[in-house]
Every structure is written in structure tokens, then in C-alpha cells.
N, CA, C and O atoms as a DFTB+ gen file, in Angstrom:
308 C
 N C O
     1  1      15.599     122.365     224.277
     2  2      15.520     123.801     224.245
     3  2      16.671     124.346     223.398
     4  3      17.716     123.703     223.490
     5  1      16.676     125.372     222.619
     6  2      17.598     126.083     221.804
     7  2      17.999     127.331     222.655
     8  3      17.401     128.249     223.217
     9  1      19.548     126.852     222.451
    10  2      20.688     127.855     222.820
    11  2      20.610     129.284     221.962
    12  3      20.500     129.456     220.748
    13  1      20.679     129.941     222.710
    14  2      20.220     131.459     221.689
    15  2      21.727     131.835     221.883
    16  3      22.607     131.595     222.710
    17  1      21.621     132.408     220.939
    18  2      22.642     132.998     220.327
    19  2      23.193     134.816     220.509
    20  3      22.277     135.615     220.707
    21  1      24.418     135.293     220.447
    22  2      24.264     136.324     220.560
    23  2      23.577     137.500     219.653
    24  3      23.492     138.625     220.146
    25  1      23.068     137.243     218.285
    26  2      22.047     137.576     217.850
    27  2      20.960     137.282     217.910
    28  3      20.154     137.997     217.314
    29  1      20.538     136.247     218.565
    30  2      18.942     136.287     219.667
    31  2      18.933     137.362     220.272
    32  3      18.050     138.154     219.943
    33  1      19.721     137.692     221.157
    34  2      19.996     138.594     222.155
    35  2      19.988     140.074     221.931
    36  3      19.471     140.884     222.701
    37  1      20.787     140.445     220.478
    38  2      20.929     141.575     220.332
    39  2      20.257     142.285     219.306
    40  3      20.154     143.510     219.232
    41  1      19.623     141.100     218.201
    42  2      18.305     141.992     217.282
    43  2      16.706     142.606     218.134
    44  3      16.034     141.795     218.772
    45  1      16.453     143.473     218.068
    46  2      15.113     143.264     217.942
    47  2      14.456     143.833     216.567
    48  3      14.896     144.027     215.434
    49  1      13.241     144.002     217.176
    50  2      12.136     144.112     215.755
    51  2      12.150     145.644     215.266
    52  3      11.680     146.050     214.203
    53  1      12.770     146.398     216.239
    54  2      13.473     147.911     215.771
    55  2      14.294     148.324     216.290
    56  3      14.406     149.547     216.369
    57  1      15.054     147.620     216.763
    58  2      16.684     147.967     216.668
    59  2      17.845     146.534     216.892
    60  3      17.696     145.345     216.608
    61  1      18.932     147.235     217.481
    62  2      20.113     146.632     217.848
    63  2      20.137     147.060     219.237
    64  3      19.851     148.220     219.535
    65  1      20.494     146.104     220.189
    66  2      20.674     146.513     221.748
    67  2      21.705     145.296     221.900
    68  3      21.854     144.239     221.287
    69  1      22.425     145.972     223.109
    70  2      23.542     144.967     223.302
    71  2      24.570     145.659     224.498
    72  3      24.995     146.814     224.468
    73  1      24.837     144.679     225.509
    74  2      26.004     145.258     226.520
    75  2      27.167     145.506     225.800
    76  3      27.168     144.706     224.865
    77  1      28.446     146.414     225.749
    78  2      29.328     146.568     225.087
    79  2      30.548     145.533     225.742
    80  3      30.943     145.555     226.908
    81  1      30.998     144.669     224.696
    82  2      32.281     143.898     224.963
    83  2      31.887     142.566     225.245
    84  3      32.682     141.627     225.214
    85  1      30.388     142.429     225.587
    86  2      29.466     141.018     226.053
    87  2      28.841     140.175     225.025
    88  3      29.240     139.079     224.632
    89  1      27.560     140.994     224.550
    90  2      26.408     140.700     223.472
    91  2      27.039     141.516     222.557
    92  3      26.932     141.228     221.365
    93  1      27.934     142.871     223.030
    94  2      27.540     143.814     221.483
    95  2      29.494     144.070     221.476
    96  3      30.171     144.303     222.477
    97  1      29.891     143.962     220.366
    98  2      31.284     143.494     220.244
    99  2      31.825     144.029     218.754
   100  3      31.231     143.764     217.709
   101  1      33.090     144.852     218.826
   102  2      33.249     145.142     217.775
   103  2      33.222     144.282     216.291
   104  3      33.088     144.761     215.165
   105  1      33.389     142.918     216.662
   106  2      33.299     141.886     216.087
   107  2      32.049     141.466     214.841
   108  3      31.935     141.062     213.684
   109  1      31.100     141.987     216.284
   110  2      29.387     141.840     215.595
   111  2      29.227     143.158     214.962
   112  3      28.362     143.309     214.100
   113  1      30.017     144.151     215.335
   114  2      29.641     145.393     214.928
   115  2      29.958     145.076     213.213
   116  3      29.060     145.305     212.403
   117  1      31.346     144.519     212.737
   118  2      31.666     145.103     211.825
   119  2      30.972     143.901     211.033
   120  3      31.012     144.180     209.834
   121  1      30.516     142.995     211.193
   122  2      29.758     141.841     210.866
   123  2      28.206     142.683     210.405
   124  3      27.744     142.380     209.305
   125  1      27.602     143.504     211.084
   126  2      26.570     144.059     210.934
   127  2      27.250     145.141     209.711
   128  3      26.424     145.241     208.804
   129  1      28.248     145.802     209.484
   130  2      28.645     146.593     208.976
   131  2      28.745     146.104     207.546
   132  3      28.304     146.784     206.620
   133  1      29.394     144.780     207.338
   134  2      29.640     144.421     206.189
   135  2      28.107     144.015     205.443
   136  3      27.859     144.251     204.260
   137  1      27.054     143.286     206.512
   138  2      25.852     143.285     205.510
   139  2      25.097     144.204     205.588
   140  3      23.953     143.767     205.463
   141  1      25.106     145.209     205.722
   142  2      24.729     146.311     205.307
   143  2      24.574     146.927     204.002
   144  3      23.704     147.235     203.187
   145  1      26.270     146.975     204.254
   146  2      27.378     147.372     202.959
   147  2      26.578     146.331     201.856
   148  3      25.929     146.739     200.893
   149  1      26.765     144.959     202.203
   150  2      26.189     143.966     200.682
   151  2      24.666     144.742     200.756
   152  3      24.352     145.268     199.688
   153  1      24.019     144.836     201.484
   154  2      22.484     145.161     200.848
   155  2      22.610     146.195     200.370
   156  3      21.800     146.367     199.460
   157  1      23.290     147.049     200.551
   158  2      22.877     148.656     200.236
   159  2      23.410     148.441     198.791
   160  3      22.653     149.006     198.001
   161  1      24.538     147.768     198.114
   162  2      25.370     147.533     197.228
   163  2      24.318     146.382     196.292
   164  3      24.257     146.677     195.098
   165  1      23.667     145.378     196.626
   166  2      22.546     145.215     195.802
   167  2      21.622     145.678     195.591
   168  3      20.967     145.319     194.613
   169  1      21.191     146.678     196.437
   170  2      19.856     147.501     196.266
   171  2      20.069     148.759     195.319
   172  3      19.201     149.523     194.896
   173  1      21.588     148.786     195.065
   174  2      21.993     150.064     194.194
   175  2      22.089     151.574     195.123
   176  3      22.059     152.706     194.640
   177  1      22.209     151.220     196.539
   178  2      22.076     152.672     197.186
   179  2      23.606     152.800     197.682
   180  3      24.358     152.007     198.249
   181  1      23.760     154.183     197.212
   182  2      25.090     155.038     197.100
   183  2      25.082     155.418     198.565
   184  3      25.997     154.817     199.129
   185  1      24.501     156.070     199.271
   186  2      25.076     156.960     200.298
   187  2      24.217     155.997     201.513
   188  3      23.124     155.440     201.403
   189  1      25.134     156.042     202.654
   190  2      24.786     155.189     204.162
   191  2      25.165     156.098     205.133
   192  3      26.191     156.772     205.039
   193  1      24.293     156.161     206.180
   194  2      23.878     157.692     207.219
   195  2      24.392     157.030     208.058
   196  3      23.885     155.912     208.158
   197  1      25.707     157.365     209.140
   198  2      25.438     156.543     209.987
   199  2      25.079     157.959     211.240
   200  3      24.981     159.174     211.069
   201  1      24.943     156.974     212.643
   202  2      24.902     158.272     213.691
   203  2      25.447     157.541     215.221
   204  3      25.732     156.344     215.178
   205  1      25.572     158.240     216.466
   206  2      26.214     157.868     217.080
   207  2      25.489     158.726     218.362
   208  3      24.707     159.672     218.263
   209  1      26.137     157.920     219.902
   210  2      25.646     159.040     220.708
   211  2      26.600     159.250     221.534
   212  3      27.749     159.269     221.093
   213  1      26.346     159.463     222.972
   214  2      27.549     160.065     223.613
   215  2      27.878     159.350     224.524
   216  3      28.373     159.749     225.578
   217  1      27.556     157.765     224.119
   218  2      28.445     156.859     225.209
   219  2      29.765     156.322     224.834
   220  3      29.733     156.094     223.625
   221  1      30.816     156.044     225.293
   222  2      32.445     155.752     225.470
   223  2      32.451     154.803     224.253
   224  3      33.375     154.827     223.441
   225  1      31.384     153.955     224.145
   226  2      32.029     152.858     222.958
   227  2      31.300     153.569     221.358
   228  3      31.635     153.171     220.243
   229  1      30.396     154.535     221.587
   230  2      30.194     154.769     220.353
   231  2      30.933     155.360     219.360
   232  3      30.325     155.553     218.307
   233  1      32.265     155.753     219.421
   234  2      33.316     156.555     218.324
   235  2      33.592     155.162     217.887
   236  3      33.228     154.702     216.805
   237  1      34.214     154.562     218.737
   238  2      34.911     152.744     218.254
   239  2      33.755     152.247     217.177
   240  3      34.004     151.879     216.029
   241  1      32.600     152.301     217.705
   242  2      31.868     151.304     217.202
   243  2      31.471     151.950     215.620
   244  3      31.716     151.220     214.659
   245  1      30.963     153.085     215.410
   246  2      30.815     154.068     214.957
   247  2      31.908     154.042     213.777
   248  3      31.541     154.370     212.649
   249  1      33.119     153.696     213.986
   250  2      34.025     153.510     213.023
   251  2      34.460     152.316     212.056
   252  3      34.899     152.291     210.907
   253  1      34.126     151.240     213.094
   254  2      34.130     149.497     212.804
   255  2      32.733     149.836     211.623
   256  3      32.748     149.530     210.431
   257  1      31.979     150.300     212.109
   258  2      30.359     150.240     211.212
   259  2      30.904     150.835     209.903
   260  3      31.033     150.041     208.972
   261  1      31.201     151.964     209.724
   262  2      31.504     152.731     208.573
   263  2      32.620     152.190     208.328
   264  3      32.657     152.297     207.102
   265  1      33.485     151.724     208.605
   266  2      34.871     150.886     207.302
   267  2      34.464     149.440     207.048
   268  3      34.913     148.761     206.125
   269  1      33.733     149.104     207.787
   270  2      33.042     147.430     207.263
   271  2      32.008     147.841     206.175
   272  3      31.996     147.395     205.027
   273  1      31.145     148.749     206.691
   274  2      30.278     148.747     205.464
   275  2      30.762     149.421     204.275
   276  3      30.251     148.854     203.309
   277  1      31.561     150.429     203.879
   278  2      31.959     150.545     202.945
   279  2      32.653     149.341     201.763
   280  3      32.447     149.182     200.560
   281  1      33.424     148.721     202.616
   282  2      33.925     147.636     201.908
   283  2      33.660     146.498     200.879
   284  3      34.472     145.966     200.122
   285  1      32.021     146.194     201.065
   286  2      31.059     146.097     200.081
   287  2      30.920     146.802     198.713
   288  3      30.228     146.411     197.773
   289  1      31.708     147.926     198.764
   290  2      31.761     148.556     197.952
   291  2      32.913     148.532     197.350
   292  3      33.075     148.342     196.144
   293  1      33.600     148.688     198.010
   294  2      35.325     148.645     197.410
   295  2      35.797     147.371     196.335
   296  3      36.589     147.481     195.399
   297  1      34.857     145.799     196.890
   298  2      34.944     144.697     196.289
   299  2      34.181     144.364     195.447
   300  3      34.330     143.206     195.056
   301  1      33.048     145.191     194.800
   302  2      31.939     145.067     193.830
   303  2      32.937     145.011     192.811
   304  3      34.037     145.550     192.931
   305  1      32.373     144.027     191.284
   306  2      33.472     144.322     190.037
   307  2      32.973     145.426     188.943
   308  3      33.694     145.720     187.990
């Protein structure tokens, strides 16, 4: 049997779900942040929306997302 992983756990087929600090971790956050950043940066797209809601970890997370994904950008030549 295969060990799933914490992205077993936390993709689905339309979204991201995840306990905060468990499955869903600033870690993975900014990991999700940075390939973002590379796709949006090969696809040629300039501007990235992010949004947030009104639970305790979303400012943190919310911030890890937007300075990881930018960074894709910062390192393009």
C-alpha cells in the first residue's frame, strides 16, 4: 500500500484543504507559492489575485503565498 503524502491529503480536484500547522503549513504554503509564481512567469501572466478569509492563519498564510510567488519573478533573466 502507498504512504500518502501530505499533498495526497491536501490537493483536491478544486481546491486546497488542509488543517493549519498539520497537512497545511506555512512551509507547503510558500512551496505552493513559488509554483505558481514559475507558472504564471512561463505562461507570461503579469498580475496574481490573491484572497483570504477571516480565519487566524489566513493573514500568515496570505503573506507566505504572495512573497513566494512573486519571487519567480524577481529571478527570471
Amino acid at each position: 500500500m502507498k504512504k500518502s503524502s501530505p499533498t495526497d491529503v491536501i490537493f483536491r480536484a478544486y481546491d486546497i484543504r488542509g488543517i493549519v500547522d498539520k497537512t497545511l503549513t506555512t512551509e507547503i504554503i510558500y512551496d505552493i507559492g513559488r509554483a505558481l509564481g514559475s507558472e504564471a512567469v512561463d505562461k507570461g501572466i503579469k498580475t496574481l489575485v490573491t484572497a483570504k478569509d477571516g480565519r487566524i492563519s489566513s493573514p500568515d498564510f496570505s503573506k507566505v503565498l504572495a512573497d513566494a510567488s512573486v519571487l519567480p519573478y524577481q529571478l527570471r533573466p
